[in-house]
MARLUMVO-895711 format. One line per 4 residues: number of its first residue (from 1); for each residue x, y, z of C-alpha. Coordinates in pm, 1 decimal, always signed. Example, Ala and Ser with C-alpha at 12.3 -4.5 7.8 and 13.67 -1.06 7.14 Angstrom:
2
1> +1230.0:-450.0:+780.0  +1367.0:-106.0:+714.0
// end
This chain:
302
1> +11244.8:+13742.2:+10390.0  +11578.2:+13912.4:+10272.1  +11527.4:+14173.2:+10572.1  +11466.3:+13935.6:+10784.1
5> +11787.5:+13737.4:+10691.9  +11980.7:+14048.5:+10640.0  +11890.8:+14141.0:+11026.7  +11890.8:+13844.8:+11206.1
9> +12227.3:+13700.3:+11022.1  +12447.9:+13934.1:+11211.4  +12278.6:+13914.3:+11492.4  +12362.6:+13564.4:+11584.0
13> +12700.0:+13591.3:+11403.7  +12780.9:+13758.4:+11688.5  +12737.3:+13506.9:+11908.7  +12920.3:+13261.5:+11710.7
17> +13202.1:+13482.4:+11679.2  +13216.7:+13419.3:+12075.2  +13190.8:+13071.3:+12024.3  +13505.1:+13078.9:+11785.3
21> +13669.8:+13298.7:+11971.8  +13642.8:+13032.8:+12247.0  +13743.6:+12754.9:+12003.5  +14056.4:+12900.7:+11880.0
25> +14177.1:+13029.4:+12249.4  +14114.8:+13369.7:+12161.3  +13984.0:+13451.0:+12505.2  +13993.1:+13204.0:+12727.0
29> +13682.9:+13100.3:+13005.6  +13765.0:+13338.8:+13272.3  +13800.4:+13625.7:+12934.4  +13426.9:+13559.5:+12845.5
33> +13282.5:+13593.7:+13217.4  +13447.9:+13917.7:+13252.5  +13278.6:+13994.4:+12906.8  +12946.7:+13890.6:+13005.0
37> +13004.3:+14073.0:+13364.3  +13067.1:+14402.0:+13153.0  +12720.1:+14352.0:+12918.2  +12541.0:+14252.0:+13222.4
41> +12679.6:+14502.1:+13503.8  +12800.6:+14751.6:+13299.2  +12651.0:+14808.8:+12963.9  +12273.4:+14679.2:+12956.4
45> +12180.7:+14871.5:+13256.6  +12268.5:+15228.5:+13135.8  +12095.5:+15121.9:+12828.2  +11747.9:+15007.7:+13014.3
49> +11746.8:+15300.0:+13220.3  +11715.9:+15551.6:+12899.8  +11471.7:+15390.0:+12747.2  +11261.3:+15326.9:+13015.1
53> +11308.4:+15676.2:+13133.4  +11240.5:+15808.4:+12820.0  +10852.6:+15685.7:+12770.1  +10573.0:+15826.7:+12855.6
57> +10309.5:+15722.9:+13207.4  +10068.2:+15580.9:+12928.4  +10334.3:+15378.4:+12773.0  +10441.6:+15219.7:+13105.9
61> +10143.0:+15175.4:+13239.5  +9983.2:+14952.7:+12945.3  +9788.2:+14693.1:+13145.0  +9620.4:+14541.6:+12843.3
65> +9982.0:+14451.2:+12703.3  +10143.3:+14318.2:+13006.2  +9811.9:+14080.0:+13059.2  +9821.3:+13945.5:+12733.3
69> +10153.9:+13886.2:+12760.3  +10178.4:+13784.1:+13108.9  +9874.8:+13504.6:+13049.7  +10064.8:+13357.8:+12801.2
73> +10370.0:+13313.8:+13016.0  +10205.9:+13246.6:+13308.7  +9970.9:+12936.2:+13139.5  +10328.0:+12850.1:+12964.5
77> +10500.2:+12762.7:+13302.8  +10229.3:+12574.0:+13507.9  +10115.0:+12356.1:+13177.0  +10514.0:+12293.9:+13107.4
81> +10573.8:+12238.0:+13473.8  +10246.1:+11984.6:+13515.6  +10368.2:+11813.5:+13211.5  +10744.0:+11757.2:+13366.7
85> +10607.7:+11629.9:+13652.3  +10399.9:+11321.5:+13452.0  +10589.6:+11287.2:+13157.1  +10941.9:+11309.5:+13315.2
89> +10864.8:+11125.2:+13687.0  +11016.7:+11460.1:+13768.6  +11026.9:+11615.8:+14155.7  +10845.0:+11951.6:+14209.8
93> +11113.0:+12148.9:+14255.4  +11308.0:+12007.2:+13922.6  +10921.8:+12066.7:+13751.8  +10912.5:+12403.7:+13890.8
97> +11285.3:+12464.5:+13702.0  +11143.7:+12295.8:+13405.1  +10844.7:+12531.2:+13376.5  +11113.0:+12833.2:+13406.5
101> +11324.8:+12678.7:+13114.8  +11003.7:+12704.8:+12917.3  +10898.6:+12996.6:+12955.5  +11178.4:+13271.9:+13057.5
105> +11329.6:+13416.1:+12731.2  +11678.4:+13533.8:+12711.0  +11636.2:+13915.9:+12749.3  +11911.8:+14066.3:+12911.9
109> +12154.5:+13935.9:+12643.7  +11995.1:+13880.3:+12322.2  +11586.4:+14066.8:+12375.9  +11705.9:+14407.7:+12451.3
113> +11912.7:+14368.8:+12201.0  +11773.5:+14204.5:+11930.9  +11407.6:+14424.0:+11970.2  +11651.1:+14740.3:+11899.0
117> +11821.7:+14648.5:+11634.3  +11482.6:+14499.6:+11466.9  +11219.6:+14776.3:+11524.8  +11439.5:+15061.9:+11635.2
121> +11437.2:+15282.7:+11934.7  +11061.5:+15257.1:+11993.2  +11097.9:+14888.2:+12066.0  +11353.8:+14946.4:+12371.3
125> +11047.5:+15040.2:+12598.6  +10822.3:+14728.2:+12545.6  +11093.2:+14490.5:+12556.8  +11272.6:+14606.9:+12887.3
129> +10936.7:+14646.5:+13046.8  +10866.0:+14323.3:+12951.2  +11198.2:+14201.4:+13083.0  +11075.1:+14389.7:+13435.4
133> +10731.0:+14196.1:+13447.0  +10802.7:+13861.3:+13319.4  +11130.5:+13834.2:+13601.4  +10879.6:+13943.3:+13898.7
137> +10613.8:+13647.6:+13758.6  +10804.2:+13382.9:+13646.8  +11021.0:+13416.6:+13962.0  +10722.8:+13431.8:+14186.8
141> +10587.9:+13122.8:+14028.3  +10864.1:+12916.9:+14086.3  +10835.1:+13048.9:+14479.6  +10571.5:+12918.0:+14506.9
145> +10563.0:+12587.6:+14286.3  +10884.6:+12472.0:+14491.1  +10828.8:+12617.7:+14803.6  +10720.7:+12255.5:+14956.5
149> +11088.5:+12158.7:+14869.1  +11250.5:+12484.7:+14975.0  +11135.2:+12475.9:+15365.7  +10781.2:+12643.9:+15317.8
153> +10653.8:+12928.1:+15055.5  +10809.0:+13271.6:+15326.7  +11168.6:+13094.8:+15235.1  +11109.8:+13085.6:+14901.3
157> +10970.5:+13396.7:+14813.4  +11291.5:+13583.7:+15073.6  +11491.9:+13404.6:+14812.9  +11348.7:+13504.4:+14467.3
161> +11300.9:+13856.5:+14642.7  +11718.2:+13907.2:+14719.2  +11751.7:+13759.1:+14359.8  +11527.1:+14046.0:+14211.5
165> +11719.4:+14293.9:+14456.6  +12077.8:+14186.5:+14298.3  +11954.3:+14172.1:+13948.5  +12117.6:+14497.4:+13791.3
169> +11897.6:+14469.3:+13495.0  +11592.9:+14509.0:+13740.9  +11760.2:+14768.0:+13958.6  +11817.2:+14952.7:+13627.9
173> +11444.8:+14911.8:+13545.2  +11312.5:+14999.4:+13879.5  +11515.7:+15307.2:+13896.6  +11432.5:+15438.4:+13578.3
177> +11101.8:+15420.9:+13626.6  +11092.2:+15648.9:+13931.2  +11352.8:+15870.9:+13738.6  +11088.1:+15910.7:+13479.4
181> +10809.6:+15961.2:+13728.1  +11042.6:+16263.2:+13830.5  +11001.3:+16460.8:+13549.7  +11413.0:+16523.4:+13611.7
185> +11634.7:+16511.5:+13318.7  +11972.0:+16307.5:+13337.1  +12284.2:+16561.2:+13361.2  +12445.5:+16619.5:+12988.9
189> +12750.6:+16440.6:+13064.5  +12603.8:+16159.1:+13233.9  +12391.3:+16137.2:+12934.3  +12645.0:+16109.4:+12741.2
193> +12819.4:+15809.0:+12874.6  +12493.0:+15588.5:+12906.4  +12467.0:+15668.0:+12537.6  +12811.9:+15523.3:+12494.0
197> +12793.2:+15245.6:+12700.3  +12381.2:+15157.4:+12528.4  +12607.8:+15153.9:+12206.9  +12818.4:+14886.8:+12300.5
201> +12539.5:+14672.4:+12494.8  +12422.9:+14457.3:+12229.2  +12706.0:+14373.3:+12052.2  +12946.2:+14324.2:+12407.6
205> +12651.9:+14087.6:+12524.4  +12601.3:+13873.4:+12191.5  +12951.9:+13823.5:+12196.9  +13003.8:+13741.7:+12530.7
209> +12701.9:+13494.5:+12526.4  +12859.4:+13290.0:+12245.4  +13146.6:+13294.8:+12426.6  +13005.0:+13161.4:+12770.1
213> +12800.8:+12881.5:+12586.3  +13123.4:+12725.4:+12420.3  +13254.3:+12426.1:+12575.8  +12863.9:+12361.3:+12776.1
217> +12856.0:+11988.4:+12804.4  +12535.2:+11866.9:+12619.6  +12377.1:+11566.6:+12923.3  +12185.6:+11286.8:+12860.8
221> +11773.3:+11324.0:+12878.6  +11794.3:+11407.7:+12496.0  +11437.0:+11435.8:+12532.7  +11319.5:+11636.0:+12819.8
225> +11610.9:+11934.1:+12641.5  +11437.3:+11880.3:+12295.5  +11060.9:+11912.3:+12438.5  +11151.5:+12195.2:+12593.9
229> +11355.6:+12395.2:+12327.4  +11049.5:+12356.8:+12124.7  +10774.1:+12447.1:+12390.9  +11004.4:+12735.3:+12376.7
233> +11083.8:+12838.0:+12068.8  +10786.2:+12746.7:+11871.1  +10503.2:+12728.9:+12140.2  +10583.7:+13023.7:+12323.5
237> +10544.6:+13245.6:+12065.0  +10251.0:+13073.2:+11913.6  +10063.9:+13112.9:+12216.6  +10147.0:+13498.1:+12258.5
241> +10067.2:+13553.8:+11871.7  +9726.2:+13367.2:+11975.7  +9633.7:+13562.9:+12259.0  +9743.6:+13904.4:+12039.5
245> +9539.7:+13832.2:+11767.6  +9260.0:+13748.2:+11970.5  +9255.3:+13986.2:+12174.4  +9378.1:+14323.6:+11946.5
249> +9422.3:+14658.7:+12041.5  +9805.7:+14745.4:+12074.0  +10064.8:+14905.6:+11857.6  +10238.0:+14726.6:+11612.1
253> +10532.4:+14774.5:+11759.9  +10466.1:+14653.3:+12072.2  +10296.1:+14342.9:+11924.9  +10622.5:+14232.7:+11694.7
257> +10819.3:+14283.8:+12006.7  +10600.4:+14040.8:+12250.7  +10628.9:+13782.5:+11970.0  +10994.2:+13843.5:+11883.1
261> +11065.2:+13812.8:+12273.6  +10849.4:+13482.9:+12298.9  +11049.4:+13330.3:+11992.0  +11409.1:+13378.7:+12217.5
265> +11595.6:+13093.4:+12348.7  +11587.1:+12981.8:+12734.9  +11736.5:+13289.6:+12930.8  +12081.7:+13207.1:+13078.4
269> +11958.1:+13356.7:+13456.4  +11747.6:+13076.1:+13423.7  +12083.2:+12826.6:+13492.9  +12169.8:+13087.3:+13777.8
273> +11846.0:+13029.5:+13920.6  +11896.7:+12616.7:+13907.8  +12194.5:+12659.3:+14117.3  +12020.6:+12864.4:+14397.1
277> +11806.9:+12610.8:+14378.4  +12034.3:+12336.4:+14384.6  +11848.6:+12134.8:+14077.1  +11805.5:+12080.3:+13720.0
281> +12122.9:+12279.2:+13644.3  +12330.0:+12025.5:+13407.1  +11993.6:+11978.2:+13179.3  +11957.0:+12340.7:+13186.8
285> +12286.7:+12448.7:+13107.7  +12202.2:+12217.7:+12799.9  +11878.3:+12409.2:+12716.2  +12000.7:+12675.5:+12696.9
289> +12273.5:+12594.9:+12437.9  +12058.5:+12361.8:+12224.4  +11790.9:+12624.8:+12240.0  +12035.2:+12897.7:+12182.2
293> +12151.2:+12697.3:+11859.7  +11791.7:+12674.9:+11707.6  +11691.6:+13000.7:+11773.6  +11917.1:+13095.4:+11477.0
297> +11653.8:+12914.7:+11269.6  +11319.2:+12965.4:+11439.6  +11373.5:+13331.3:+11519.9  +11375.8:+13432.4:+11144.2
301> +11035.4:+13224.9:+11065.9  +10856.7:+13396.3:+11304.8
// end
């Protein structure tokens, strides 16, 4: 338990340090969106790219781990999204938002990281490849959940498909993976800079994150945001420890890192996405901070 502790308490310091930061005026709310443009433009991408890059055809191509994984998210968001719809009176399309609250972990900013620092080097492959799938499902499912509300399912899916396109952290991933099909090697000195920009990654997005989050105004419907910070931060990753142990037959490694990812907090693309979408957004925004909050507690149990 001291390991655990030891790891995961200066990992979320971090993002409280951009919280006080905030509080005290250190950097102010245009300061911490340049921040998180840097992680999320600038940093994380470089960092993807090696990793994926680096593994091997067999390592990519592990269909038994993205279906495990995948089934879990996948029953996740239509269960969640049913449930928002009787529970809540909600409409489809603020159901279909719901379900993506429930079941989209924060990646970009605190999986990538958090995997790395955690298990190591050998953890950057699983996580980001995760990161690759669960965008491309979880963004088709909410195509086609809303598309009755969004002028037909052909509208929906053009929009989810330039959202993928724009996504740097999916750019990253799709290019590295046809770099690695290459066989090429990356030039020495540009090697050298995505190895100094991967180094700052994590910490530059924690921070930045904490930052962005201070100052998000908690709204009402305490408990729609409480049902789903625990559907996502304790049933999530029960469900994916479930279907592992279950079903076994991957690495450790790659098991710890599907669970670790399942315990993370609601991923903040996920408010992005509510805007496009023109719903849910203030309940979201709260989500994402309450669920941020608890993760600091949950993530260390599991």
């Amino acid at each position: 338990m001291s390991n655990v502790l030891a790891l995961s308490i200066p990992f979320f310091a971090l993002i409280f340090l951009g919280m006080f930061a905030r509080a005290i005026g250190f950097i102010r709310e245009d300061g911490a969106l340049n921040l998180s443009k840097f992680a999320f433009f600038v940093a994380l991408p470089p960092m993807m790219f090696m990793n994926i890059a680096a593994g091997t055809p067999e390592d990519i191509l592990n269909w038994g781990f993205f279906w495990r994984y995948e089934l879990a998210t996948i029953t996740l968001f239509i269960v969640t999204a049913l449930l928002a719809r009787s529970a809540f009176c909600l409409t489809r399309l603020e159901s279909g938002i719901f379900g993506l609250n429930a079941a989209y972990p924060n990646y970009g900013y605190m999986g990538v990281p958090l995997a790395i620092m955690a298990f190591g080097d050998a953890a950057a492959l699983p996580v980001t490849l995760m990161l690759l799938a669960d965008t491309i499902v979880l963004l088709a499912l909410t195509a086609i959940f809303v598309s009755d509300d969004r002028g037909g399912p052909l509208k929906a899916v053009g929009e989810i498909g330039l959202t993928l396109i724009k996504n740097p952290l999916m750019q990253s991933a799709i290019l590295a993976l046809l770099f690695g099909a290459s066989g090429l090697k990356l030039p020495l000195v540009l090697d050298h800079l995505f190895t100094i920009l991967a180094g700052v990654a994590a910490p530059v997005a924690l921070f930045a994150l904490g930052a962005t989050l201070y100052g998000q105004p908690i709204r009402s419907a305490a408990g729609e945001i409480t049902t789903l910070s625990v559907l996502k931060l304790v049933v999530h990753p029960l469900l994916v420890s479930g279907l592992f142990i279950l079903i076994p037959g991957q690495g450790d490694v790659w098991i710890k890192v599907a669970i670790t990812s399942a315990c993370l907090p609601v991923a903040a693309n996920v408010f992005m996405l509510s805007q496009v979408y023109g719903a849910y957004s203030g309940r979201t925004a709260s989500t994402i901070l309450i669920s941020t909050l608890m993760a600091t507690l949950t993530v260390p149990i599991f």
